[in-house]
Every structure is written in C-alpha cells, then in structure tokens.
GUVEXRO-507138 format. One record per residue (C-alpha): residue number from 0; residue in one letter; z, x, y. Coordinates in nm, 4 decimals, decimal comma, padded with zeros to 6 digits. Each point is the difference from the previous one (the first is absolute). Layout:
{k->NUM r->A c3->Z c1->X c2->Y}
...
//
This chain:
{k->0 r->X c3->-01,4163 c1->08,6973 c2->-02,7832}
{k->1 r->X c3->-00,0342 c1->00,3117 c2->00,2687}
{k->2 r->X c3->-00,2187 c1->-00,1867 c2->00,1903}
{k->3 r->X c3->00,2270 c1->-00,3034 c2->00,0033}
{k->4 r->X c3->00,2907 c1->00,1759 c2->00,0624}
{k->5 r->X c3->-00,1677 c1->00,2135 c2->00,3074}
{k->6 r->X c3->-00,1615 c1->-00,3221 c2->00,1842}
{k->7 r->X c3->00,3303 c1->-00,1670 c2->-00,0452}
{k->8 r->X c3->00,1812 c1->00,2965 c2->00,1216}
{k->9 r->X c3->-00,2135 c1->-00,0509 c2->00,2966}
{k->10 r->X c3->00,0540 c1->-00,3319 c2->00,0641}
{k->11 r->X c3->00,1792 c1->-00,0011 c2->00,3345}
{k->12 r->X c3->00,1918 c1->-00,3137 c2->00,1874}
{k->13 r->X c3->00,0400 c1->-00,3368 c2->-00,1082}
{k->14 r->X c3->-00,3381 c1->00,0074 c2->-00,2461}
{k->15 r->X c3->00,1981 c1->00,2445 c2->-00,2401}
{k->16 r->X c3->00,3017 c1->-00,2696 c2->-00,0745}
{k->17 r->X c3->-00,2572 c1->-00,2710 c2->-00,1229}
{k->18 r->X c3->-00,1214 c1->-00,0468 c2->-00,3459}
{k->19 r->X c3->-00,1968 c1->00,1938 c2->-00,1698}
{k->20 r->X c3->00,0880 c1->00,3214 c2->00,2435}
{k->21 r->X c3->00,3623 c1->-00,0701 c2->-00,1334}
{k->22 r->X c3->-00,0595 c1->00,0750 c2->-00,3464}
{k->23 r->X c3->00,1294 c1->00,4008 c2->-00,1254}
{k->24 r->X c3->-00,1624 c1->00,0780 c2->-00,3387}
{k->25 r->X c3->00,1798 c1->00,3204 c2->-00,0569}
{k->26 r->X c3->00,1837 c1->00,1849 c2->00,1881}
{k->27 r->X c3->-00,1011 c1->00,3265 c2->00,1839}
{k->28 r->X c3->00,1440 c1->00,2303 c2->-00,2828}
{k->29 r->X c3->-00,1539 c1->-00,1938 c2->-00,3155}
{k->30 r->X c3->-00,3006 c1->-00,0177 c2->00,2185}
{k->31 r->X c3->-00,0465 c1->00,3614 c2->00,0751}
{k->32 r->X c3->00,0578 c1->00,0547 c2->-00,3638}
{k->33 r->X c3->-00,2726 c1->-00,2405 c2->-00,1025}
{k->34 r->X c3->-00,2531 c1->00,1575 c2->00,2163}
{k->35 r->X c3->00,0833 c1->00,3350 c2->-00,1450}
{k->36 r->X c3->-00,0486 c1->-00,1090 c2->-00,3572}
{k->37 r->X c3->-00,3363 c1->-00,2393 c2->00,0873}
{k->38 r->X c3->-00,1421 c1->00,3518 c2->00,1936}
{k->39 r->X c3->00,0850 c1->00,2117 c2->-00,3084}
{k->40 r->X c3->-00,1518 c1->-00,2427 c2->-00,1935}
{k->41 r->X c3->-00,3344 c1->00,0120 c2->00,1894}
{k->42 r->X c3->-00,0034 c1->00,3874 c2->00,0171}
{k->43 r->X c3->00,0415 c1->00,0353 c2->-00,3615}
{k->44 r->X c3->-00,2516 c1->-00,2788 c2->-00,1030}
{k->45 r->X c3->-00,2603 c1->00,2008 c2->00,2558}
{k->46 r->X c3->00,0603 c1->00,2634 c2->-00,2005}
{k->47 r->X c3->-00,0121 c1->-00,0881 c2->-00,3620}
{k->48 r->X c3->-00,3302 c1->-00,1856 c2->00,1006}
{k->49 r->X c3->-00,1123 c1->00,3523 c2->00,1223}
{k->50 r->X c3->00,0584 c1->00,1337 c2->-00,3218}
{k->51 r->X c3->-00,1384 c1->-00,2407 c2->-00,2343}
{k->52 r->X c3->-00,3084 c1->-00,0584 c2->00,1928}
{k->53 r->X c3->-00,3167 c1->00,0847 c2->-00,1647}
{k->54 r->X c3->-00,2452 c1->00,2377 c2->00,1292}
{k->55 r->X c3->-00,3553 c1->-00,2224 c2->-00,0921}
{k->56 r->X c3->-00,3023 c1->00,2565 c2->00,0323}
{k->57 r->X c3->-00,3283 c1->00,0118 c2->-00,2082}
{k->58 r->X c3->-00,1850 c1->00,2695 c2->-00,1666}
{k->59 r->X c3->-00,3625 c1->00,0147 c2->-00,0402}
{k->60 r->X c3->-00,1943 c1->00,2359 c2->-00,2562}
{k->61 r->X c3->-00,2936 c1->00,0308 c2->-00,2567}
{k->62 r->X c3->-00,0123 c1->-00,0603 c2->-00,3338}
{k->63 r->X c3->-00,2955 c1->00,0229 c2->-00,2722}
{k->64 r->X c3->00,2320 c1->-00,1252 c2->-00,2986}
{k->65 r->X c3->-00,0936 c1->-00,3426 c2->00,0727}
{k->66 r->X c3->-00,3370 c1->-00,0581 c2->-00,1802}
{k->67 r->X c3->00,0053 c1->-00,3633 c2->-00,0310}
{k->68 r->X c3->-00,1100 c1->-00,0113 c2->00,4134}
{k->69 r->X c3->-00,3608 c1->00,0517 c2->00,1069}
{k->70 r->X c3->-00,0300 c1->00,3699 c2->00,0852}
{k->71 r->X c3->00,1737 c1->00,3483 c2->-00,0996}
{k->72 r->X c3->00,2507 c1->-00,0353 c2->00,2534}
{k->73 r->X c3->00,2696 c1->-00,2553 c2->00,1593}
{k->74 r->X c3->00,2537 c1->-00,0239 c2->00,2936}
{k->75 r->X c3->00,3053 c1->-00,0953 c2->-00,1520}
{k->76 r->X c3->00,2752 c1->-00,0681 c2->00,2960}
{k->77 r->X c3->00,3538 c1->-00,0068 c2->-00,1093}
{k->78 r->X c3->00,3239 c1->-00,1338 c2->00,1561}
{k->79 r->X c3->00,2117 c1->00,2446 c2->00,0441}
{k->80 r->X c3->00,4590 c1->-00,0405 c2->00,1119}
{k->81 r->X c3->00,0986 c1->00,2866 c2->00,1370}
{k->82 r->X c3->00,3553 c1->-00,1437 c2->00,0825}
{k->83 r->X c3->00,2741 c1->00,0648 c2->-00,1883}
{k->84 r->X c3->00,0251 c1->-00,3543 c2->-00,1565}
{k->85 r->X c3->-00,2108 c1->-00,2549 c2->-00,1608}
{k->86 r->X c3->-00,0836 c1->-00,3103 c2->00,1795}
{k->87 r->X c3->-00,1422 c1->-00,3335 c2->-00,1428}
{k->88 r->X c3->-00,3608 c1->-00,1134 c2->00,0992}
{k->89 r->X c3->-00,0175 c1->-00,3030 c2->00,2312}
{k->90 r->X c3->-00,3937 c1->-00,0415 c2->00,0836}
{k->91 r->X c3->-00,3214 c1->00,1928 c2->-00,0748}
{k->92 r->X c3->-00,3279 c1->-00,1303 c2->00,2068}
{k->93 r->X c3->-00,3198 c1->00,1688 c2->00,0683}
{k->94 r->X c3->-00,2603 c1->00,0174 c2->00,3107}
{k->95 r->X c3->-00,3651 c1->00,1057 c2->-00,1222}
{k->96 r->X c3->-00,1972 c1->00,1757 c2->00,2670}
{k->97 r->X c3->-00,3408 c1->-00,0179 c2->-00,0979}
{k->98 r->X c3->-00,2686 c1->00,2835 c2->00,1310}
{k->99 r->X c3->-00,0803 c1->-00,0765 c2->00,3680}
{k->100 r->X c3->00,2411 c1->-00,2590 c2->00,0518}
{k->101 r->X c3->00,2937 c1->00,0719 c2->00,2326}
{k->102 r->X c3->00,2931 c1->-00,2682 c2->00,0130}
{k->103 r->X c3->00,2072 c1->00,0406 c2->00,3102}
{k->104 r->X c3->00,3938 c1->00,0743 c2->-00,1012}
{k->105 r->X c3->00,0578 c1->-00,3412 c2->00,1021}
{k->106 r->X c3->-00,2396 c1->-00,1712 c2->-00,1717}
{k->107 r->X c3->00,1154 c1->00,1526 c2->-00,3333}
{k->108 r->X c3->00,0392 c1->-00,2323 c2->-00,2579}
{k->109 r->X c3->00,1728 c1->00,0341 c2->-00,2704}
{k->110 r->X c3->-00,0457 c1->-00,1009 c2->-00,3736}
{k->111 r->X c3->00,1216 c1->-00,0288 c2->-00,3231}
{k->112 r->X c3->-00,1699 c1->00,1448 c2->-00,3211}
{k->113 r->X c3->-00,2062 c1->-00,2690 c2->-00,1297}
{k->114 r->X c3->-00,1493 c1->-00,0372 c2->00,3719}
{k->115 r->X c3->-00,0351 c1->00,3784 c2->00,0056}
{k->116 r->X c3->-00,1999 c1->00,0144 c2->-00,3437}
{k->117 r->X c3->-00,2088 c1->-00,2842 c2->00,0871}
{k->118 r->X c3->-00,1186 c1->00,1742 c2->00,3350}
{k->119 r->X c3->-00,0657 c1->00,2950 c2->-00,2075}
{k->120 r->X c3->-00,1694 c1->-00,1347 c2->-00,2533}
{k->121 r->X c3->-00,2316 c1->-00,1675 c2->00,3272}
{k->122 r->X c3->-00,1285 c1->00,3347 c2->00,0677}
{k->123 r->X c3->-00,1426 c1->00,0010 c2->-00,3350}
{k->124 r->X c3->00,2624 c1->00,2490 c2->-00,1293}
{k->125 r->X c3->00,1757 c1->-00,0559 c2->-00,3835}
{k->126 r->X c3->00,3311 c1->-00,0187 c2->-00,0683}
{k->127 r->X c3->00,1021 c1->00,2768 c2->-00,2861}
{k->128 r->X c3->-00,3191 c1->00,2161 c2->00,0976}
{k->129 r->X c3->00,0448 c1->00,0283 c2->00,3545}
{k->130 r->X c3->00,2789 c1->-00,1400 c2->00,1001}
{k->131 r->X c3->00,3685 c1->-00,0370 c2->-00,1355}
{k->132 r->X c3->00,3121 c1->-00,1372 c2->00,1651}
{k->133 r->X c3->00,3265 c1->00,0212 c2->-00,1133}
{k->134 r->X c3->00,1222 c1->-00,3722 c2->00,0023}
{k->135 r->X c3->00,3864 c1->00,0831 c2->00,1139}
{k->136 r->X c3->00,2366 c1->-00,2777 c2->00,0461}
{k->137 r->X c3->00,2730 c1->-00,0522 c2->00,1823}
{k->138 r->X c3->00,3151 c1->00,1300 c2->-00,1513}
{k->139 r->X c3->-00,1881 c1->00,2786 c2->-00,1497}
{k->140 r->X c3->00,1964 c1->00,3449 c2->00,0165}
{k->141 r->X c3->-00,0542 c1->00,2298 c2->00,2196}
{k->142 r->X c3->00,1700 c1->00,3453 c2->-00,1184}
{k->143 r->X c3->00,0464 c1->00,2953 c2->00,1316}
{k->144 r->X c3->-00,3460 c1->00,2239 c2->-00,0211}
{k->145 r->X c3->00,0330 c1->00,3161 c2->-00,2452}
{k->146 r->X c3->-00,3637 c1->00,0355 c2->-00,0188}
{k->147 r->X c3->-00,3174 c1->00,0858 c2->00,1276}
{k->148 r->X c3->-00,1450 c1->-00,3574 c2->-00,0798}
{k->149 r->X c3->00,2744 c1->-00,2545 c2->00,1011}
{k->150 r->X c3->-00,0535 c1->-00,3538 c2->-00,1167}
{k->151 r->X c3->-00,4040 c1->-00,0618 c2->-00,0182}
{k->152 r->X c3->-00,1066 c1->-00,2760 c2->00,2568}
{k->153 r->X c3->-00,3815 c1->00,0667 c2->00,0013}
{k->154 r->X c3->-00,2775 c1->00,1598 c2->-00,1754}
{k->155 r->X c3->-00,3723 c1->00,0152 c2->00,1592}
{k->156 r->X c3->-00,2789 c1->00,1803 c2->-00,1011}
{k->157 r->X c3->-00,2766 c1->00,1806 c2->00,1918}
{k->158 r->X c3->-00,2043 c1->-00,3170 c2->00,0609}
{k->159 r->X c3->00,2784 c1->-00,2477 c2->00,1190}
{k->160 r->X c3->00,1126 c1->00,3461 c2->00,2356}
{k->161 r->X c3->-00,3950 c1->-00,0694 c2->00,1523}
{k->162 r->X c3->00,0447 c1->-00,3349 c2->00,1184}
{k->163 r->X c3->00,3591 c1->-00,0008 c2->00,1703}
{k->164 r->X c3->00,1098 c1->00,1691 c2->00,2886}
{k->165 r->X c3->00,3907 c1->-00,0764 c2->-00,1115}
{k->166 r->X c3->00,2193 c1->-00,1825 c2->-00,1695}
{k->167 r->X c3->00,3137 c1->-00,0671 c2->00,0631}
{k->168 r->X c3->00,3395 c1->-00,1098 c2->-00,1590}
{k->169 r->X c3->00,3103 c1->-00,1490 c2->00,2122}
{k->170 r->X c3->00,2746 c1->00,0222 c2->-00,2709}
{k->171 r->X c3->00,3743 c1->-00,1460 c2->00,1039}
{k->172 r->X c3->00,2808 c1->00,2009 c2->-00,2101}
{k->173 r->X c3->00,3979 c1->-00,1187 c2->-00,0016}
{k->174 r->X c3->00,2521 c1->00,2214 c2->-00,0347}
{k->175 r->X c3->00,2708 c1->00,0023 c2->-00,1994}
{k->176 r->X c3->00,2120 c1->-00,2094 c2->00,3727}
{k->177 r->X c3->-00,2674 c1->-00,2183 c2->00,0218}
{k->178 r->X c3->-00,1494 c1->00,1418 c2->00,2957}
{k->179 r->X c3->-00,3985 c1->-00,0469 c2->-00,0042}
{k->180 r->X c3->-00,2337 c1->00,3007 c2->00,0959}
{k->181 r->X c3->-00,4082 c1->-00,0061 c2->00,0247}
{k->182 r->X c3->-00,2600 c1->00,2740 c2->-00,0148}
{k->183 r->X c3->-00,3824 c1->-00,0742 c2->00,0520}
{k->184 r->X c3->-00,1650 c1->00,2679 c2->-00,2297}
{k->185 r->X c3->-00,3599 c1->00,1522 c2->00,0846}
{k->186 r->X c3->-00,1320 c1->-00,0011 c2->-00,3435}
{k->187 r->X c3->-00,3630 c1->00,1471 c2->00,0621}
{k->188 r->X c3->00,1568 c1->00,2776 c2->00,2617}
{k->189 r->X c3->-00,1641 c1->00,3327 c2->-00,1809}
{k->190 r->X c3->-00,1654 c1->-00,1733 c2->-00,3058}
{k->191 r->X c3->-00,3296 c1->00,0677 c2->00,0974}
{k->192 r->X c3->00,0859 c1->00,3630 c2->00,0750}
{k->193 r->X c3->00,2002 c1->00,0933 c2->-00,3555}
{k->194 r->X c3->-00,2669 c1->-00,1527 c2->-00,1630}
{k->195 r->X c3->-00,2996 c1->00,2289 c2->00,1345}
{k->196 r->X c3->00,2297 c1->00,3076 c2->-00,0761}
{k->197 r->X c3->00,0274 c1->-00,1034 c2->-00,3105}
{k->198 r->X c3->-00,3382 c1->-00,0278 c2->-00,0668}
{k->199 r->X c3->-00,0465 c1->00,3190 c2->00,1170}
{k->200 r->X c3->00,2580 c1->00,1469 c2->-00,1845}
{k->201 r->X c3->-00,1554 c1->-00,1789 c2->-00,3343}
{k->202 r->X c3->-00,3033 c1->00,0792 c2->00,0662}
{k->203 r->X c3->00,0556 c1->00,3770 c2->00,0711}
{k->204 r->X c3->00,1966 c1->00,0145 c2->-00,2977}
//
C-alpha cells in the first residue's frame, strides 16, 4: 500500500485523474499508521527468530566403551545445539570422502543413509564393527546440548578412520518460526589425531 500510495502521489497531470491512478486505499493517516505497525512487526519477528535460533555445532571425541566395533577405540561425533531453543530436524545426508579422492565443493554430492552405508560397505568396511550411523529422520528433536556427547550421529573405528579422508554431514534444522538453517559438519576433522593420543595414553598406562 506505501508503494501504491507514493507512485500515485507522484502521478502528475492528466495521467493521475485516470483509472487505476484514481483509486485512494487509505488515507495518509491510516496509512502512516499501517506502516508503523507492519515495521514493528518485522523488527520484532527479526528478533524472536534471533532468539530461538539454534546454534548447530558438532563434537568429536574417543571412546573405548564401544566393544561391539572392530578395535579398542572409536570416533563417536555428536550433534551438539548450543542455542537457546530446540529446533526440529528437516534433512540429514552424508558425503564419503574416500582416501585419495578429492571432490571439488561443487561436485559434492549429497546422499541419504542407505546410499551412504552402501558406499561404505563398498570399501569392504561392516556396518556395527566399523561403521555406525545414526539413521535420524526428519522431525527428530533437536534440544538444547547439556552434554559433552550431544545426540550421536556416527561411530567409526580405527580401520574405517584408515580409509577416509572425511566425512561429512549437511543437516537442515527449523526453528521454532519456521526459519530453516544448515551446517556442513567435518566429521573426521581431529579423529585421527585423538585417536593416536589415546593410544598413547593407553598404552603408557
């Protein structure tokens, strides 16, 4: 309606006495009040959505309770929300980077779990000994992260960590307005790392 009223405000001459230019919606004074509610409106939507958004991070660390995989020790990666509200899960998919093979940004392509066990499983690795996803779907909860751990999204063990360079997870989150927010998460960043001090640290022990 601003715009409206301002271009036929501007209407000059004959033009501005023809139809459609001859048509008042509101008049200045409901009009200026309308804008000033529609503005507040936007400000304070901006700003709830500022509050409620979550904060989507991962967390990465090494665990030897885990005895059904093939080895002492796993990397377990966790999801972590370090927002102040819980958001609702709207996709989980997967890019496997085997050793030696670099994939361009661009040429990422993303996959769902089935497609991501099945390429894992081609490298001649087992699922439940060394490899385990977390098979999220959408809607699943994302609360707010209390803990250490978060919600689990992978578990590999020592040989699965020798054949991949990364892997990585694109997960979607909505928030509590609806809005939609994405975070690519370097799963392998620091696995192989944690899991030689470990050994060290075991074996020194």
């Amino acid at each position: 309606m601003a715009i409206w009223e301002t271009i036929r405000g501007n209407i000059t001459g004959p033009s501005g006495n023809h139809w459609p230019w001859r048509l008042a919606l509101l008049d200045q004074e409901a009009l200026s009040s309308l804008l000033a509610v529609s503005l507040g409106f936007v400000f304070a939507r901006a700003q709830f959505s500022r509050a409620v958004r979550p904060i989507i991070g991962w967390n990465g660390y090494v665990s030897s309770d885990l005895p059904t995989m093939n080895g002492r020790f796993v990397w377990v990666v966790g999801i972590r929300n370090g927002g102040m509200h819980s958001g609702a899960l709207e996709s989980l998919e997967y890019h496997v980077q085997p050793k030696g093979e670099m994939t361009p940004a661009a040429d990422i392509q993303w996959q769902g779990y089935e497609a991501t066990v099945t390429e894992l499983e081609a490298l001649g690795l087992r699922l439940g000994k060394d490899f385990d996803l977390n098979a999220l779907g959408a809607g699943t909860p994302i609360g707010v992260t209390t803990d250490r751990d978060g919600l689990y999204a992978v578990r590999l063990s020592v040989p699965a960590l020798s054949l991949l360079d990364n892997l990585y997870i694109r997960i979607r989150v909505t928030d509590a307005v609806g809005d939609t927010h994405e975070r690519i998460l370097h799963c392998l960043r620091a696995a192989e790392v944690e899991i030689r001090s470990a050994v060290a640290a075991a074996e020194g022990s």
